[in-house]
Structures are given as C-alpha cells and as structure tokens.
DOGU-220834 format. One record per residue (C-alpha): residue in three letters; residue number from 1; x, y, z. Coordinates in steps of 0.001 Angstrom, whole numbers. Last residue first. Layout:
+------+-----+---------+---------+---------+
| type | seq |      c1 |      c2 |      c3 |
+------+-----+---------+---------+---------+
|  ALA | NUM |       X |       Y |       Z |
...
+------+-----+---------+---------+---------+
// end
This chain:
+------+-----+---------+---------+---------+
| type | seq |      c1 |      c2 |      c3 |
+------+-----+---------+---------+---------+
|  UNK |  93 |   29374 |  180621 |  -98036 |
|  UNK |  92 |   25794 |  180546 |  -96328 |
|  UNK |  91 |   24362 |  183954 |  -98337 |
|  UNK |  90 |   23322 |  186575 |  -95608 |
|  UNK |  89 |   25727 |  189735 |  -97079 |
|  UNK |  88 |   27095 |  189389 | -100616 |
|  UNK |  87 |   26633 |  186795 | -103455 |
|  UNK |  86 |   30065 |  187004 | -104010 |
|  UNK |  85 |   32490 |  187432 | -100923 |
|  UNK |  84 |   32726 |  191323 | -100117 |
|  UNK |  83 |   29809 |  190587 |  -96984 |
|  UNK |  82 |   32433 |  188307 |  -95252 |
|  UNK |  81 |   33349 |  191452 |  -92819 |
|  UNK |  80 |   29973 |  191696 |  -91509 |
|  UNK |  79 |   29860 |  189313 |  -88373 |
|  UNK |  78 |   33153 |  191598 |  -87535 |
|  UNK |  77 |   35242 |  189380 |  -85206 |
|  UNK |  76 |   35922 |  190184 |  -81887 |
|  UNK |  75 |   35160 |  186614 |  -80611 |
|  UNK |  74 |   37549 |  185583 |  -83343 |
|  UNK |  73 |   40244 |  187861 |  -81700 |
|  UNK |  72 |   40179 |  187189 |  -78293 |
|  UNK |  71 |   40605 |  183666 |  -78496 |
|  UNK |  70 |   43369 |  184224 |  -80806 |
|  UNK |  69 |   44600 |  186006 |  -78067 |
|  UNK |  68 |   44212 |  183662 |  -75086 |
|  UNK |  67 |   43903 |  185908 |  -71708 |
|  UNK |  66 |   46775 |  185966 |  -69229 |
|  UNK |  65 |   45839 |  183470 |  -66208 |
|  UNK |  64 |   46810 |  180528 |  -67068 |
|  UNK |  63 |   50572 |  181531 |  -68263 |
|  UNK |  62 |   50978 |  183606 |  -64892 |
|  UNK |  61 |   49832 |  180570 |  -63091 |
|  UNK |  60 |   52532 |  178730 |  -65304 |
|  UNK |  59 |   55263 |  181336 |  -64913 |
|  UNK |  58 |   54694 |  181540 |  -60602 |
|  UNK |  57 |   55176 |  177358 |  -60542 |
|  UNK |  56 |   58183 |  177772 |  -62537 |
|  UNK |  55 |   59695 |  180322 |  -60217 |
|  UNK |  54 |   58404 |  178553 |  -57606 |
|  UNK |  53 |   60226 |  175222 |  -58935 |
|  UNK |  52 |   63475 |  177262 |  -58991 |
|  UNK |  51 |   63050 |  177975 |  -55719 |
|  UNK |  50 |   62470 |  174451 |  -54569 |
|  UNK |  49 |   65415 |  173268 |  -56765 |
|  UNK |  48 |   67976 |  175447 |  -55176 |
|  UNK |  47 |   67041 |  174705 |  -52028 |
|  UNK |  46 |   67487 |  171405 |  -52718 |
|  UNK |  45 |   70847 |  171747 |  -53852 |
|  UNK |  44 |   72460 |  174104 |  -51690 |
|  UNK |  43 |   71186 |  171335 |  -48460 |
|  UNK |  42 |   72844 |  168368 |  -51114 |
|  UNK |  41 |   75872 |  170864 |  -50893 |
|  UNK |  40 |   76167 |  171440 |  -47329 |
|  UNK |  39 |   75112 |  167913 |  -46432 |
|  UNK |  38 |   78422 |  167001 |  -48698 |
|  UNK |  37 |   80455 |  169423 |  -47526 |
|  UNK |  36 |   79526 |  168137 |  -43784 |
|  UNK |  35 |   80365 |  164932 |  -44914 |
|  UNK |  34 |   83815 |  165604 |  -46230 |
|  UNK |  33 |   84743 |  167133 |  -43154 |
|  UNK |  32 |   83774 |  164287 |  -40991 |
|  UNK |  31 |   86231 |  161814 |  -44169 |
|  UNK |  30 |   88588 |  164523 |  -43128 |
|  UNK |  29 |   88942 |  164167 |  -40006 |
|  UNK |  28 |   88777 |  160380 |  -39514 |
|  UNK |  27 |   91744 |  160142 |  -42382 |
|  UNK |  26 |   93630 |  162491 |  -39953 |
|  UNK |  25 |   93272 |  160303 |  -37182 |
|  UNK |  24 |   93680 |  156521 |  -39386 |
|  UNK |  23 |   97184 |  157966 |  -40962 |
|  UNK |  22 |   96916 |  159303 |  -44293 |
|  UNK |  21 |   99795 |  158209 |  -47107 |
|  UNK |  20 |   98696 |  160869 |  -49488 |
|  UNK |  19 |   97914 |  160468 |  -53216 |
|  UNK |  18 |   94679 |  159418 |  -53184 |
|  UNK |  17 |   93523 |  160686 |  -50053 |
|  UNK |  16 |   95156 |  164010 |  -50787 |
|  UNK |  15 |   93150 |  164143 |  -54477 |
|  UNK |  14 |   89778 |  163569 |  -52791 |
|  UNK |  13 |   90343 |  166305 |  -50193 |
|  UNK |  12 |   90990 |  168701 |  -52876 |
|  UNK |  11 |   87940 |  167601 |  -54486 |
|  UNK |  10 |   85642 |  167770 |  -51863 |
|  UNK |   9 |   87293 |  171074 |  -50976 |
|  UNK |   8 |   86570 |  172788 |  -54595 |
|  UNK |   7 |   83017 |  171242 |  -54014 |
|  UNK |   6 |   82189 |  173140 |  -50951 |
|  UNK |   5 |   83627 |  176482 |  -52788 |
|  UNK |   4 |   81490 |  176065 |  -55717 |
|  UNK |   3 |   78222 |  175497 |  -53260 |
|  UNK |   2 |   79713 |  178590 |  -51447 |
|  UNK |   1 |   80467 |  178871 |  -47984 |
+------+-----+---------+---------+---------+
// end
C-alpha cells in the first residue's frame, strides 16, 4: 500500500465516523485499522527521511571532495603576467 493510498483511507474513515452512527464493534475496527495506517505511514515517513538524508549526506562528501576552482586558479597563476604594469617586471606594485 501506498503512503497516498494509506492516507486516502484515514480520511475516508474520518468522514464515516463523523457522519455515521457507528456502533461500539465496528467503531473498534476501524479505530485498529486506523492505527495500522498510521504506523504504515509514520514507517513511509521515516524511511523516507533516512534516504533522503543519504542522498544529502552523498552531495556534501561529493561537495568536499571536488577540488576548489578559484583555488586552482591563483595557484596557477603566471608570476609574470603583472610584468605589462608600468615600471615592468620586479617593481612591488
């Protein structure tokens, strides 16, 4: 059963204990069935949550891992490429 589907019976039970006259048997039944759903969907819930905080978890070592760019690219830097500023190469511009 689908999370969805749980919920749709929640609800439908809901709406036929508001509106019907339920004798004390049938009441029993479905306030059981309405706990299963509910385990059912707290169960859906969880599980969702964990795996979503893997994925999460897998992006930020991911994230850690790949190398900074701009990191990259000042180490990379030519040590010559300020000689066109006046006074030329070795001056302390």
């Amino acid at each position: 059963m689908t999370y969805r589907e749980a919920i749709e019976e929640l609800e439908t039970i809901l709406r036929a204990l508001e509106t019907d006259a339920v004798d004390v048997d049938d009441l029993t039944s479905r306030v059981e069935r309405s706990a299963e759903l509910i385990r059912l969907c707290r169960h859906k819930l969880r599980h969702a949550e964990a795996s979503l905080d893997r994925v999460f978890d897998t992006l930020d070592e991911e994230e850690e891992t790949e190398p900074d760019d701009e990191t990259e690219d000042e180490e990379e830097e030519d040590p010559d490429a300020h000689d066109h500023l006046p006074g030329g190469p070795g001056r302390g511009w």
